[in-house]
TORMARDREN-699370 format. One record per residue: y, x, z of N, C-alpha, C in turn; residue in one letter. Coordinates in steps of 0.1 Angstrom, whole numbers, plus 5000, padded with zeros to 4 digits. Atoms other than C-alpha are relative to their C-alpha. Layout:
BEGIN
YXZYXZYXZA/...
***
This chain:
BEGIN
501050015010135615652554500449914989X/498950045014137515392536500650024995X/498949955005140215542528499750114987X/500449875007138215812511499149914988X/500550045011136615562482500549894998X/499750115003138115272486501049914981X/499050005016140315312449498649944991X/501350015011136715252428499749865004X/501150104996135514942449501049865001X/501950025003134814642442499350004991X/500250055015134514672404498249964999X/500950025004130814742409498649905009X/500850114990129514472434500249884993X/499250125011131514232411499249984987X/500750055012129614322380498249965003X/501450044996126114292400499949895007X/500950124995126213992418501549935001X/498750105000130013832412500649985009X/499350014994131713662433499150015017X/501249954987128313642461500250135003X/499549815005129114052455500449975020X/499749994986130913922492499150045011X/500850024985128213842513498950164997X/500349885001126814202503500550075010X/499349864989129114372520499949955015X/500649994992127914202550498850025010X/501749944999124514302547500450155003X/499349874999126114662545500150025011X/499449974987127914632575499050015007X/501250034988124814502597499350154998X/500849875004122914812580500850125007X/499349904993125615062590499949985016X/499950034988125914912624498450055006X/501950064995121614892629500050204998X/499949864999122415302620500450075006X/498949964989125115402639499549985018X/500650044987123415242670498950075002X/500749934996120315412662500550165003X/499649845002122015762659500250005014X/499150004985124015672693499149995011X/501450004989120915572713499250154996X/500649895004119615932698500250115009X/499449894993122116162710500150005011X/499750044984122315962743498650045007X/501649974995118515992752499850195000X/500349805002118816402736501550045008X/498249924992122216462755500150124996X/500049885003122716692731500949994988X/499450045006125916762707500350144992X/499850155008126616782679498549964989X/501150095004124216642655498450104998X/501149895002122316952646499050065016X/500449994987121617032685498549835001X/500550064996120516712687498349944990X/501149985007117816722658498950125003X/500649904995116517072671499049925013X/501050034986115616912706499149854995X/500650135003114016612686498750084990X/500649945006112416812661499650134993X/500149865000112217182665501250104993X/498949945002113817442648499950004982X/499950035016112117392610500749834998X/499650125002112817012615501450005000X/498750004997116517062622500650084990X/499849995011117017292592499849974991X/499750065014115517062569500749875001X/499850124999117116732583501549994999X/498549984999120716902588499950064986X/499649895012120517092554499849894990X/500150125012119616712533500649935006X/498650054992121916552555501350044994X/499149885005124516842544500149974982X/499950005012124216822508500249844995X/499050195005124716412506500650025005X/498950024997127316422524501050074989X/499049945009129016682503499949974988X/500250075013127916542470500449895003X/498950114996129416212482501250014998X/498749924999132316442491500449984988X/500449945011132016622461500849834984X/500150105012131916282436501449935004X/499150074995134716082459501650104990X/499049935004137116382452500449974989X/499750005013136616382415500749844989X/499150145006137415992409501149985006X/498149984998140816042430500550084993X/499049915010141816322410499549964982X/499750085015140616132377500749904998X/498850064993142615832391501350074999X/498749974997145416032396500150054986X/499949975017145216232358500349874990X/500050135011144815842341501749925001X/499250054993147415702363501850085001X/498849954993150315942375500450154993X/499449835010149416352357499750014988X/501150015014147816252321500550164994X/500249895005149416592311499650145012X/500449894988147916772343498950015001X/501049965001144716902338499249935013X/500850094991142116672364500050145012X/500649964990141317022382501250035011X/498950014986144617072400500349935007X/500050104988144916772420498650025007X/502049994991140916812431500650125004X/500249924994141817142440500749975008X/499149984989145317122461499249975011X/500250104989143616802479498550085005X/500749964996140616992485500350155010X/498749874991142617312497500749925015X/499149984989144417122518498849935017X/500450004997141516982530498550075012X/500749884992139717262539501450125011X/498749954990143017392561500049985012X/500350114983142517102586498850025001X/501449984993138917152589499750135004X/499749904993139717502597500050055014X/499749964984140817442629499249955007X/500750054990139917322661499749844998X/500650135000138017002667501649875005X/499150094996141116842687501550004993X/498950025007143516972659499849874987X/500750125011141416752635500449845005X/499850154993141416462657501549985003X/498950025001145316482661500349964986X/499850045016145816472625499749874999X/500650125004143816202622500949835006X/498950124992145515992653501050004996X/498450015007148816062637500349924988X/500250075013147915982603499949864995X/501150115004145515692607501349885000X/499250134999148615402616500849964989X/499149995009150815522594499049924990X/501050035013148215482566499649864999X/500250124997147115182580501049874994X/498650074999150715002584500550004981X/499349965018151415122545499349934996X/500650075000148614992538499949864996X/499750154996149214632550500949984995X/499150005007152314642534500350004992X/500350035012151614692501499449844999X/500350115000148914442505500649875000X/499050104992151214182520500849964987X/499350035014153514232486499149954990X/500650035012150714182467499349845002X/500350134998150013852477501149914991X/499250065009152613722456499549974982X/500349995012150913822426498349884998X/501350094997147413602437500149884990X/499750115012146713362406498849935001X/501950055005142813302408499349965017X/500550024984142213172447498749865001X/501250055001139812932431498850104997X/501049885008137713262419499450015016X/501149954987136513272459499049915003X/501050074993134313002459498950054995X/500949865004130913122460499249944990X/501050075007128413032435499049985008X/500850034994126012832439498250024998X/501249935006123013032424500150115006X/499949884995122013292448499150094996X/500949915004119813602431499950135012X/500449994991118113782454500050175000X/499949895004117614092436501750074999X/498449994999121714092426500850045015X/499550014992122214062461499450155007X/500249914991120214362472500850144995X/499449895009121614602445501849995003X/498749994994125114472457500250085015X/500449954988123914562491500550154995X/500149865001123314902483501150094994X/498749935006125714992460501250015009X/499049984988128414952491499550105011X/500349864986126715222514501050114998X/499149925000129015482501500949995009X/498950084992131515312521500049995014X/500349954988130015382554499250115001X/500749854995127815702550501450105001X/499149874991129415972573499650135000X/500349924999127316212569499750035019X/499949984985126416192609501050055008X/499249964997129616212616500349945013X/499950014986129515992647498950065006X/500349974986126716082662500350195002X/499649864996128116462663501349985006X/498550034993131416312678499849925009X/500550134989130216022702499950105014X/499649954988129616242731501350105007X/498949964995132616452729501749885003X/499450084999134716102732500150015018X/499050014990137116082764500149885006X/499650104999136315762781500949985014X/498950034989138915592802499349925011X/500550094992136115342819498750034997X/501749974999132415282817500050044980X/500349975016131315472783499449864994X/500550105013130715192756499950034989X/499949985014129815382727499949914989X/500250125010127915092708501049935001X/499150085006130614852709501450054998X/498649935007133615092700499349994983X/500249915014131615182669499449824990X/499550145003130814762665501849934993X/498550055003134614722664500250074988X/499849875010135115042640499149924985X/500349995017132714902616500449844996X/499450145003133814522620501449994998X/498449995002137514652617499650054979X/500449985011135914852584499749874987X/500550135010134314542567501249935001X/499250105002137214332575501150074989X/499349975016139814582550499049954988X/500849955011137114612527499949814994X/500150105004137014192527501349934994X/498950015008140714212523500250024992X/500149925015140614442492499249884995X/500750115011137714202477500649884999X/499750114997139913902484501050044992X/498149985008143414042466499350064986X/500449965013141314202438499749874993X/500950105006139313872428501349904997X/499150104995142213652439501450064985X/498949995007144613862414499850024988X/501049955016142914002384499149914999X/501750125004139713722383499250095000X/501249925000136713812387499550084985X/500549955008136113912349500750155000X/499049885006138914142347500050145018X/500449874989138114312380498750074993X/500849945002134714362372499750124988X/499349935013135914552338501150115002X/499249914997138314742352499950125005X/501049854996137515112362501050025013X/499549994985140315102393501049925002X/499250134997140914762402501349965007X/498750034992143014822435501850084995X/499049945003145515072414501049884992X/499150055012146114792386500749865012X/498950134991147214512417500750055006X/499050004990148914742439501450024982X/498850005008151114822404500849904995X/499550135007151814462399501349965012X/498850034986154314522434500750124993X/498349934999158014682429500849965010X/498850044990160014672454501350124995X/499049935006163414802438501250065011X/498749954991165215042466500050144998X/499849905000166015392469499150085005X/501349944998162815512488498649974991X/501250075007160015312468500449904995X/499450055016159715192435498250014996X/501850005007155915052422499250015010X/501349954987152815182438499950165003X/500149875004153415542428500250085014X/499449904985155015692466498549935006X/501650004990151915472482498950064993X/501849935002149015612464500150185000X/499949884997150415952457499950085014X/500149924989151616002491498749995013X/500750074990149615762516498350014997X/501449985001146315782497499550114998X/500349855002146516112490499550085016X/500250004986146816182528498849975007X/501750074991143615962538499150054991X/501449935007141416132513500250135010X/500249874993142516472528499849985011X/500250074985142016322563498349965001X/501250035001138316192552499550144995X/500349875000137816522536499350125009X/499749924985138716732565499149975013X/500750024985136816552593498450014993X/501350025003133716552571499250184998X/500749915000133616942562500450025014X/499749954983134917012604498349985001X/501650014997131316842610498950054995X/501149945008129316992587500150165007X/499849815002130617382591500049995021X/500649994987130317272629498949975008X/501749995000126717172628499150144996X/500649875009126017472604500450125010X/499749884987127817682637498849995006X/501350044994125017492657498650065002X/501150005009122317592636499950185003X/500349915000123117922637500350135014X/499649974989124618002672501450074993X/499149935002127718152656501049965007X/499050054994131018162668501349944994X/498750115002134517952664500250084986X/499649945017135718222633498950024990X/501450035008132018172616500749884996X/499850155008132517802616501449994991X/498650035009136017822595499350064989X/500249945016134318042567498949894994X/501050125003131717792568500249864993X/499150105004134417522565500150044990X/499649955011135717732537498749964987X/500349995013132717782520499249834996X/500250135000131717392526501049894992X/499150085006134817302513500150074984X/500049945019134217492477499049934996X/501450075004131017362473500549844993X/499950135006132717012472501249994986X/499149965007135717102455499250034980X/500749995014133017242423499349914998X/500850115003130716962426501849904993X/499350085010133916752416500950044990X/499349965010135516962395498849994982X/501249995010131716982373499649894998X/500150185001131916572374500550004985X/499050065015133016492335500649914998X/499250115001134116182338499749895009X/500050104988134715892362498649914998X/501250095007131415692339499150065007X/500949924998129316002349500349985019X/499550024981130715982389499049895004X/501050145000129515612387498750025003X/501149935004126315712378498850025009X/500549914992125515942399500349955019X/499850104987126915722429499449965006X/500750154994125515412431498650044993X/501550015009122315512405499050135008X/500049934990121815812431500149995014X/499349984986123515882459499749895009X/500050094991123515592474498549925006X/501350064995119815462475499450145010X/500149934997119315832481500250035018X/499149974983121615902517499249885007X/500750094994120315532527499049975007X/501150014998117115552526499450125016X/500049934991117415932543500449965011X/499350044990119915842568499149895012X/501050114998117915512578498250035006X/501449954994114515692577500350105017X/499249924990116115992599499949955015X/499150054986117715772626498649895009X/501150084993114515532634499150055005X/501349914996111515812635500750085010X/499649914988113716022659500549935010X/500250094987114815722681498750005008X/501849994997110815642680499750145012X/500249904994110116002691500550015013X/499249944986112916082717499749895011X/500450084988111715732734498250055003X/501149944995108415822735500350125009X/500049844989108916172752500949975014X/499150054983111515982777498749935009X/501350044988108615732788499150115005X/501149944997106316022789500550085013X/499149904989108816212813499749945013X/499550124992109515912832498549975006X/501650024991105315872842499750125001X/500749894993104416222846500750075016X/
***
């Protein structure tokens, strides 16, 4: 999920509440975590997978088409918006004479390929991918610490606004909405000992926050806080300030092209798999249903970011949208159906 927006962030936590903008993204985290737990205690009580199953036995069969179908459309409009600022990114940056819609499509093409398949081809992909990406990652990073000029810019101010701090809050949800992407994957997990869902998915999102505190730390620390918060894609202008002069890599250009390119289509891919495998759910279809479904899940996002005009307008529609939007749902969603499914357990449990 980081991988898939992390190019845009933190310019806009930076211009709402500065260098504090930090301790937002810990409010985030707690929020994601306080969701993720409720979802996990959901499916565990409905032992029922994947998400859409588990909405039916919570709340029938109209509840389950409207809660998987507004579920379904933020996530893909997320999708949908993410796409279009990597492939505006990539037009400003690397194709200025390549029309913005051909990189949204390949990477959406290719992302709809992998969510084609099977659930355990997805999940290989991903296990293969994810180190690499990781490891490259770290490595850039790592070079770019040479460039660090502003390490007084992390102390925090000492005027905390309260409002600043909630609007920073929020504006970082993009950054963990999955579109219920664990809890439709949590019970198909393979444990080796006593199942621990909650504290894998603790580590996952305390591994999550901690990149995301790295990024805030090399952005502020390299550019200053004015010139981040001004900038429209902060992590591209620090990773360019690394060269390493050899015969494989040169700049930042092989890592974003190839490595980020990669983890968008990897965040892509596992997000329409879940969707077009819910929408299987929903409809009892079978294994070659859910691929057209993929297909036609994966157009939907592909035109929503190709009908984006510009990265200002993406913004916009993000944080001024989306994001209070999914939060609120997501959040409302996951507490009234916890509520419910424990009620109907105690009631089981005394009759």
């Amino acid at each position: 999920m980081v991988a898939g927006a992390i190019y845009i962030w933190p310019q806009y936590i930076i211009q709402t509440a500065g260098i504090n903008g930090l301790w937002s993204l810990f409010t985030t985290a707690g929020i994601s975590l306080l969701v993720l737990s409720l979802q996990i205690a959901w499916v565990s009580l409905t032992k029922a997978t994947p998400f859409a199953t588990a909405v039916r036995n919570t709340w029938g069969v109209f509840g389950m088409w409207l809660v998987v179908s507004i579920t379904g459309i933020l996530c893909m409009t997320i999708d949908g918006v993410m796409l279009a600022l990597f492939g505006q990114m990539l037009h400003v940056f690397f194709y200025p004479l390549t029309p913005e819609a051909v990189p949204i499509v390949l990477i959406g093409l290719a992302g709809i390929w992998i969510a084609m398949r099977s659930l355990s081809t997805v999940a290989r992909n991903v296990q293969f991918w994810f180190p690499l990406i990781l490891l490259s990652f770290g490595f850039v990073v790592s070079l770019s610490l040479r460039s660090v000029r502003f390490s007084a810019a992390l102390l925090p101010s000492p005027t905390f606004v309260v409002p600043q701090w909630l609007r920073a809050t929020l504006s970082t949800w993009f950054l963990y909405a999955n579109g219920a992407v664990v809890a439709s994957l949590i019970p198909h997990i393979r444990w080796t000992g006593r199942p621990r869902p909650v504290l894998w998915t603790t580590w996952a999102v305390g591994f999550q926050t901690l990149v995301l505190v790295l990024v805030f730390v090399i952005v502020v620390t390299t550019l200053g806080p004015a010139a981040a918060s001004q900038l429209q894609w902060p992590m591209v202008y620090v990773f360019s300030l690394v060269s390493v002069k050899t015969f494989f890599f040169k700049g930042v250009g092989m890592f974003v092209i190839i490595t980020w390119t990669t983890a968008v289509v990897l965040y892509l891919s596992v997000h329409i798999y879940c969707f077009s495998w819910n929408v299987q759910a929903m409809v009892d279809a079978s294994s070659l249903a859910r691929r057209w479904f993929a297909l036609g899940a994966g157009i939907v996002v592909i035109t929503i970011a190709i009908l984006i005009p510009s990265a200002i307008s993406a913004g916009k529609i993000l944080f001024g949208v989306l994001n209070p939007a999914d939060l609120s749902w997501t959040l409302g969603v996951a507490l009234l159906s916890v509520f419910v499914v424990w009620i109907r357990h105690r009631r089981s449990k005394h009759s």
